[in-house]
N, C-alpha and C positions, 0 to 999 in steps of 0.2 A: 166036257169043255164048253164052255162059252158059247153060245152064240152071237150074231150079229144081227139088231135089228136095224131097218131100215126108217133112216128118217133125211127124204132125201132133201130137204133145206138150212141141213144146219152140217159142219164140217166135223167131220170125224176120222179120230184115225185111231185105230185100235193095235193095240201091241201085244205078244204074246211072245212067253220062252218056249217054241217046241223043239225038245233037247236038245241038240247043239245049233239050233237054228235059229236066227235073229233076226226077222225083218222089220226093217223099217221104210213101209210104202209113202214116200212124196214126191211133186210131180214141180217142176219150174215152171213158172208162171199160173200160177191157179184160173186165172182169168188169160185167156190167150186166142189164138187168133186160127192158127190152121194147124200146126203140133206144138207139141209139149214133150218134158223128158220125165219119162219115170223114173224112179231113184230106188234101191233098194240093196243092203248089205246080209248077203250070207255068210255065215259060220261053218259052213259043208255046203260041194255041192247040191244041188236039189234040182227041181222039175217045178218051175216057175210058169203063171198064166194068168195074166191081168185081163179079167173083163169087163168090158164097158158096158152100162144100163142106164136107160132114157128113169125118168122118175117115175114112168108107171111101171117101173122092173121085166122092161125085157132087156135081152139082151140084144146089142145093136154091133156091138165088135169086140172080136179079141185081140189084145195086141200082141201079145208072142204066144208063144204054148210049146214051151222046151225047157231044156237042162242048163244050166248054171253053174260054170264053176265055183268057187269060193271067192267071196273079194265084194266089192263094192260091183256094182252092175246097173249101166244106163241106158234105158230104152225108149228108142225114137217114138211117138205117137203122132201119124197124120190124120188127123178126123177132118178133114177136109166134106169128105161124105156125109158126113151130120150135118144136122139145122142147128142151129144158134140155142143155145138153151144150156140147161143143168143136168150133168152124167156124176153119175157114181162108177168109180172104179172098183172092182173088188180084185183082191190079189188073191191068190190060191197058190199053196205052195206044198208042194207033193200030195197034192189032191186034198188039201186040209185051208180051210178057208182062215185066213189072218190077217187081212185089213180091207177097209171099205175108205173110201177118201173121195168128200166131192170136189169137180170141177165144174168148172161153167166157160163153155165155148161162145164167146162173142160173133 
């Protein structure tokens, strides 16, 4: 499989078929203020966990880290606790990594 390199000024979103599984990681408001909504569509339930990394690749918060019904699925994010700046999201989904998507917290 693929990997995902990290190139944290330019916006990326990466898509992959893993078997009956379909994500598609976007978030409302790319530029925003104190939260945003993650957006993402499963084909089978799964075990979902989006996390947050400043640009020198740590990680600084996870926003969920659970299970998923099937269906379309939206998730609050308050980064209030962050400074102002550019985060990469990475989504993980049954422990298999399948999209990376930047934001920038105003």
């Amino acid at each position: 499989m693929p990997s995902c390199k990290w190139k944290p000024l330019s916006f990326i979103i990466l898509l992959f078929l893993l078997g009956l599984l379909y994500v598609v990681p976007t978030n409302y408001q790319n530029l925003f203020v104190g939260d945003t909504i993650l957006e993402f569509t499963a084909q089978k339930p799964a075990h979902v966990r989006p996390d947050v990394f400043d640009v020198l690749g740590r990680r600084v918060e996870t926003v969920t880290d659970q299970r998923y019904s099937r269906g379309v699925r939206q998730v609050r994010w308050n980064s209030t606790s962050l400074l102002r700046g550019v985060y990469l999201v990475r989504i993980e989904v049954d422990g298999r990594q399948v999209g990376v998507q930047k934001v920038v917290r105003r």
